[in-house]
mmCIF file of the C-alpha atoms, coordinates in Angstrom:
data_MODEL
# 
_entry.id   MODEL 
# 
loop_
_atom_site.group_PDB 
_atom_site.id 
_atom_site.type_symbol 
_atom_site.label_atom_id 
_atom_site.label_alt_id 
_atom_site.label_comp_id 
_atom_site.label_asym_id 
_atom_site.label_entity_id 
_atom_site.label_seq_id 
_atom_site.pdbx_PDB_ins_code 
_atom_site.Cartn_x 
_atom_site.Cartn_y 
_atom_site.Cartn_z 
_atom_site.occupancy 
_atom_site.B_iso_or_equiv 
_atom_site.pdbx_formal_charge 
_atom_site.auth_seq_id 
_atom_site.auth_comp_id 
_atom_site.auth_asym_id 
_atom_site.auth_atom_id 
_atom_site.pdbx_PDB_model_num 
ATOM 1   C CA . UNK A 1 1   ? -0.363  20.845 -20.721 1.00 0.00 ? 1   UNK A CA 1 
ATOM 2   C CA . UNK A 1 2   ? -3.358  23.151 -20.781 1.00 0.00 ? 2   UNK A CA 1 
ATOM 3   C CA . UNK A 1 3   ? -1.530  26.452 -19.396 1.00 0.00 ? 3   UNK A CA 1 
ATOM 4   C CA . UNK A 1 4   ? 0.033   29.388 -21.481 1.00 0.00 ? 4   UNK A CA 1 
ATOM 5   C CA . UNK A 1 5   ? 3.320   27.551 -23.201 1.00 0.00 ? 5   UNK A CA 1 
ATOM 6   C CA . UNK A 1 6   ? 1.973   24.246 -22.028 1.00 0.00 ? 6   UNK A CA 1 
ATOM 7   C CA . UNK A 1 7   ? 2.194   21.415 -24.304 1.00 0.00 ? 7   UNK A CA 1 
ATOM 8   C CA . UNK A 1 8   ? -1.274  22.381 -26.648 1.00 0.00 ? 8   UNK A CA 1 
ATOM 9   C CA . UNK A 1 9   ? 0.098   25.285 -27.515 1.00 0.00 ? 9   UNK A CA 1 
ATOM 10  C CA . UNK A 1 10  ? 3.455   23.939 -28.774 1.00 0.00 ? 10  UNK A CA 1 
ATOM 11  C CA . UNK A 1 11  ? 1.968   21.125 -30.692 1.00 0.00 ? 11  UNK A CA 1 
ATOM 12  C CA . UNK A 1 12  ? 0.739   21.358 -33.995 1.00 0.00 ? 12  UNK A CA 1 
ATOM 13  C CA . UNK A 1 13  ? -2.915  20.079 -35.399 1.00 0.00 ? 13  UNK A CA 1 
ATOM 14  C CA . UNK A 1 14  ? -2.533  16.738 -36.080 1.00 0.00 ? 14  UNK A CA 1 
ATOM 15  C CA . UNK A 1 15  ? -0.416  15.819 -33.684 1.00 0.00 ? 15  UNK A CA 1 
ATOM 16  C CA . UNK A 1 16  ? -1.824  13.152 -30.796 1.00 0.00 ? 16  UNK A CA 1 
ATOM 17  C CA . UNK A 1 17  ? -0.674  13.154 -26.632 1.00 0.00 ? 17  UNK A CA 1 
ATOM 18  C CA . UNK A 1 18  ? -0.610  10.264 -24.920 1.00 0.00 ? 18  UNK A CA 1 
ATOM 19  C CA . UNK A 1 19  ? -1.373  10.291 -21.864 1.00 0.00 ? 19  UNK A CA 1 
ATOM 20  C CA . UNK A 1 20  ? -0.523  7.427  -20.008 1.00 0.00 ? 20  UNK A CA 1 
ATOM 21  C CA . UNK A 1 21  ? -1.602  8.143  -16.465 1.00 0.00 ? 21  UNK A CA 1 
ATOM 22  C CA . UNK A 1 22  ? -4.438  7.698  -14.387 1.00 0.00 ? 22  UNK A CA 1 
ATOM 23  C CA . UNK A 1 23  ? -6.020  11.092 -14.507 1.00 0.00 ? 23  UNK A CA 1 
ATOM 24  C CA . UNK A 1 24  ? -9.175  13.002 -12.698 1.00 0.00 ? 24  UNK A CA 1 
ATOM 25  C CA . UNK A 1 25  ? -11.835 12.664 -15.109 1.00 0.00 ? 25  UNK A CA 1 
ATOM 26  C CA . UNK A 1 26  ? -12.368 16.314 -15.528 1.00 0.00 ? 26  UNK A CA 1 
ATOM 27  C CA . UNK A 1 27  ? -8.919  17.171 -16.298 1.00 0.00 ? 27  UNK A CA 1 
ATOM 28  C CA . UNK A 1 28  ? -8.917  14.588 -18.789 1.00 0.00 ? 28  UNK A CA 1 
ATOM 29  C CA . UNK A 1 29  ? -11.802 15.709 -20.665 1.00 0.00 ? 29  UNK A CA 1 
ATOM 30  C CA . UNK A 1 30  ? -10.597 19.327 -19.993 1.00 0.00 ? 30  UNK A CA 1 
ATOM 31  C CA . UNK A 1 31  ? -7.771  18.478 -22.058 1.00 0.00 ? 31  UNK A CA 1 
ATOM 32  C CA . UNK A 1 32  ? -9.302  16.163 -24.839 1.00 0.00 ? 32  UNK A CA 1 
ATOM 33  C CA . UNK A 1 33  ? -11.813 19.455 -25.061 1.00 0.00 ? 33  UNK A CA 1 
ATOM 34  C CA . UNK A 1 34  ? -9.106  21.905 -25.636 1.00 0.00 ? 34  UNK A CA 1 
ATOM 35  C CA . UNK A 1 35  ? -7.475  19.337 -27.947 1.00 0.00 ? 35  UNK A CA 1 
ATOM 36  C CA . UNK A 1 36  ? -10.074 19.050 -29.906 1.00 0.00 ? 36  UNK A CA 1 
ATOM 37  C CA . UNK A 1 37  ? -10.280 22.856 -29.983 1.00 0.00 ? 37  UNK A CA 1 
ATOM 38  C CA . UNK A 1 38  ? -6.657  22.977 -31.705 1.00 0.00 ? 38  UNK A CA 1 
ATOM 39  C CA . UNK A 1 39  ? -6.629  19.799 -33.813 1.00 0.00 ? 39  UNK A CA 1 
ATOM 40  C CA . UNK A 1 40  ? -4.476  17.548 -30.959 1.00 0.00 ? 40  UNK A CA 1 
ATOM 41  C CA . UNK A 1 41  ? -5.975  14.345 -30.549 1.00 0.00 ? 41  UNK A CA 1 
ATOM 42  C CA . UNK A 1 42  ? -5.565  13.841 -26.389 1.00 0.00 ? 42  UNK A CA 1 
ATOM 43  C CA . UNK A 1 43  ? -5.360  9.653  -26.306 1.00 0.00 ? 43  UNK A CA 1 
ATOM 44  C CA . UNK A 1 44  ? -6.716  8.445  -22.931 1.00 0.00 ? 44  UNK A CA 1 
ATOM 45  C CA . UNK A 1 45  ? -3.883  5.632  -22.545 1.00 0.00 ? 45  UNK A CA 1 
ATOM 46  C CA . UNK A 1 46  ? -2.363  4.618  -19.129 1.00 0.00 ? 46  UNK A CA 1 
ATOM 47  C CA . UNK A 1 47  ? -0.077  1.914  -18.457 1.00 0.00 ? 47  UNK A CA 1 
ATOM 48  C CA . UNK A 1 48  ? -0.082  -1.215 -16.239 1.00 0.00 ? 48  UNK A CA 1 
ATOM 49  C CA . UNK A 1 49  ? 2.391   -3.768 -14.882 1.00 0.00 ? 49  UNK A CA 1 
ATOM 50  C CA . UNK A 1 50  ? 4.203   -1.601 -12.619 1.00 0.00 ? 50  UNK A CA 1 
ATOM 51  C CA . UNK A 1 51  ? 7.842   -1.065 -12.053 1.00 0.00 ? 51  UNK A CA 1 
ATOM 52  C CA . UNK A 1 52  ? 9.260   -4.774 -13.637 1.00 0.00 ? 52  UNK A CA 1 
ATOM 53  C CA . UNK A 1 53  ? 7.806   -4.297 -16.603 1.00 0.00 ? 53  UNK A CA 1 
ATOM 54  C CA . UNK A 1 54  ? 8.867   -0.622 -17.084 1.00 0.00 ? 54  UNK A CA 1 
ATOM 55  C CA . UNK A 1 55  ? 12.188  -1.724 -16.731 1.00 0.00 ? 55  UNK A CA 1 
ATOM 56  C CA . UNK A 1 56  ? 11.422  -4.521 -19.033 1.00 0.00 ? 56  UNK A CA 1 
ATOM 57  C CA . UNK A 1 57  ? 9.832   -2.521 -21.502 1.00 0.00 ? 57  UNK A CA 1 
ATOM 58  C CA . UNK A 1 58  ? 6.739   -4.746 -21.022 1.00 0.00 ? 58  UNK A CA 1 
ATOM 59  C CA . UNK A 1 59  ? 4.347   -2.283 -19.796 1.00 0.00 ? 59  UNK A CA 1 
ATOM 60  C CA . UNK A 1 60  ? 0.561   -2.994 -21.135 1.00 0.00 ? 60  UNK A CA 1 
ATOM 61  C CA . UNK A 1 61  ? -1.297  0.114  -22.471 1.00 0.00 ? 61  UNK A CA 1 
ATOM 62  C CA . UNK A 1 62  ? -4.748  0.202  -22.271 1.00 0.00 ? 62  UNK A CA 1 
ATOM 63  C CA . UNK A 1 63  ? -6.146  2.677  -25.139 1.00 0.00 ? 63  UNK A CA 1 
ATOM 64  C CA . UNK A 1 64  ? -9.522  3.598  -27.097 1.00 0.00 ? 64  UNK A CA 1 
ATOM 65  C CA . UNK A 1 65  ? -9.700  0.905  -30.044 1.00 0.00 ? 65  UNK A CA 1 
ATOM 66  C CA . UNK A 1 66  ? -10.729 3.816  -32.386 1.00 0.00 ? 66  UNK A CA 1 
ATOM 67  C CA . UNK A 1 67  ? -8.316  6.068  -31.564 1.00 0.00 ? 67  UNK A CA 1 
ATOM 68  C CA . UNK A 1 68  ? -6.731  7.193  -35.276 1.00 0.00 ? 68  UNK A CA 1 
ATOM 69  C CA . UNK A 1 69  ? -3.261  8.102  -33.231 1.00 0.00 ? 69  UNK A CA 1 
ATOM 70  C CA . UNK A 1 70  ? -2.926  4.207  -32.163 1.00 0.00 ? 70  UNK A CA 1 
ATOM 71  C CA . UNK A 1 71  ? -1.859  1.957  -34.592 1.00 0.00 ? 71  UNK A CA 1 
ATOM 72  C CA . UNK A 1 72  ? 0.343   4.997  -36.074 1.00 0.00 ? 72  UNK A CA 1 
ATOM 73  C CA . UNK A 1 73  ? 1.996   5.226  -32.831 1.00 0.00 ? 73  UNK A CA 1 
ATOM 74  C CA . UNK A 1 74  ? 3.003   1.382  -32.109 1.00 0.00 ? 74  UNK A CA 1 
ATOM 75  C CA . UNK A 1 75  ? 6.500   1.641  -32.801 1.00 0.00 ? 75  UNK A CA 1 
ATOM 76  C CA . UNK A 1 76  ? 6.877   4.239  -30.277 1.00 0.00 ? 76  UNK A CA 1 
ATOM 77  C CA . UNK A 1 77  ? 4.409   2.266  -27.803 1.00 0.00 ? 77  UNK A CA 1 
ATOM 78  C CA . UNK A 1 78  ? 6.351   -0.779 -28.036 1.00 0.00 ? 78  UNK A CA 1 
ATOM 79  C CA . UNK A 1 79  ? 9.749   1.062  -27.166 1.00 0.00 ? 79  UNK A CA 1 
ATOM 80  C CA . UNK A 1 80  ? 8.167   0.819  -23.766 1.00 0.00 ? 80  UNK A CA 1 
ATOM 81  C CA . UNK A 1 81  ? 4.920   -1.665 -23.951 1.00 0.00 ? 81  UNK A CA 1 
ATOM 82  C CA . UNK A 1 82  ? 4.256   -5.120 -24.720 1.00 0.00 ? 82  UNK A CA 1 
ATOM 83  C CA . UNK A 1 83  ? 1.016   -5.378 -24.844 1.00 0.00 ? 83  UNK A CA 1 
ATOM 84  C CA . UNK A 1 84  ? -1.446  -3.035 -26.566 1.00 0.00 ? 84  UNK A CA 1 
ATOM 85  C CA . UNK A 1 85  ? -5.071  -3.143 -24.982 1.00 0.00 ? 85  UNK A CA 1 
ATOM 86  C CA . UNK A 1 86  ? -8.003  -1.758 -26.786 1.00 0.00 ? 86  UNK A CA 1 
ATOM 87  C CA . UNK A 1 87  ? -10.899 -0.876 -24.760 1.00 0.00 ? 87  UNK A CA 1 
ATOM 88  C CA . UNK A 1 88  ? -14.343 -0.281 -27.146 1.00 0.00 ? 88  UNK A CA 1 
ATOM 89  C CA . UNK A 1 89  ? -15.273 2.859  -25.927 1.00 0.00 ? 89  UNK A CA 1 
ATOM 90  C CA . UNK A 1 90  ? -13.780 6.326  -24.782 1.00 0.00 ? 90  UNK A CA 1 
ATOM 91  C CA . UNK A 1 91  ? -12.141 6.536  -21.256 1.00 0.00 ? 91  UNK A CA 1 
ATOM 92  C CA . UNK A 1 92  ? -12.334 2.787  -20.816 1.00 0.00 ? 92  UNK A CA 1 
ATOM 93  C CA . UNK A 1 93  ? -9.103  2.710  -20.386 1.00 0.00 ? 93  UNK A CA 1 
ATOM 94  C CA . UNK A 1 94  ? -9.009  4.656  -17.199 1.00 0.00 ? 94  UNK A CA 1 
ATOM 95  C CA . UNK A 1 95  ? -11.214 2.275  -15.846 1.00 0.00 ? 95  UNK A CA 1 
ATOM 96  C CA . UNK A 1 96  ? -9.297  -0.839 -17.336 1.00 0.00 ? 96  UNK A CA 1 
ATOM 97  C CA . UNK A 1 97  ? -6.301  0.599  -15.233 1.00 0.00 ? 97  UNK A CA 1 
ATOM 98  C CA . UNK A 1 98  ? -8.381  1.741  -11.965 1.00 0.00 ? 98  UNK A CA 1 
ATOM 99  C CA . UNK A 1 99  ? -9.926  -2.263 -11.867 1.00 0.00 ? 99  UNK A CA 1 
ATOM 100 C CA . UNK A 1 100 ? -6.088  -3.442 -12.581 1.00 0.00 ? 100 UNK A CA 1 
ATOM 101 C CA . UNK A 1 101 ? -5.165  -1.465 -9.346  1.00 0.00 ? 101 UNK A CA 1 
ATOM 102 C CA . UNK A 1 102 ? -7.882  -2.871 -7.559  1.00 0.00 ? 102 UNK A CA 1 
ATOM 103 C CA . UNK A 1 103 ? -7.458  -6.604 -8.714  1.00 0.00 ? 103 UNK A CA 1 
ATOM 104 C CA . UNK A 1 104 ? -3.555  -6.230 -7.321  1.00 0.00 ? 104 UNK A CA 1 
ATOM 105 C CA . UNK A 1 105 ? -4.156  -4.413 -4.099  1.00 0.00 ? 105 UNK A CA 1 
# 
């Protein structure tokens, strides 16, 4: 994503990346930085329910409420996701998905 013909530098301002797995902290605000930097939003949004619902198409997807790339984007979210989660503040949903992990195991 980050690297030389990664995914930033194909993308154009304005445009938003999901990303919708659990990610080190770092490298997530690495690439929300360098987002930032070129006009991408990078939306912090991983998905729960495991493999059922992927094959259902009713994943949940835990994202920042004020995220402007959001409630554009439901039509392609629901392709794959049910349920739409909106935590209040930034990287909330990271945590949302590391204490839906925990509450399972």
């Amino acid at each position: 994503m980050l690297g030389q013909g990664g995914l930033l530098e194909t993308m154009g301002a304005g445009s938003v990346i999901g990303v919708f797995l659990h990610l080190h902290a770092r490298a997530r605000q690495n690439a929300g930085r360098e987002g930032a930097r070129q006009g991408v939003e990078v939306l912090d949004a991983p998905i729960c329910r495991g493999q059922m619902a992927a094959d259902t198409g009713t994943m949940l997807i835990l994202v920042r409420r004020q995220a402007r790339g959001v409630r554009a984007r439901q039509a392609i979210y629901s392709t794959f996701g049910q349920g739409l989660c909106a935590a209040r503040r930034h990287r909330r949903g990271q945590f949302g998905k590391a204490m839906n992990n925990f509450l399972l195991g």
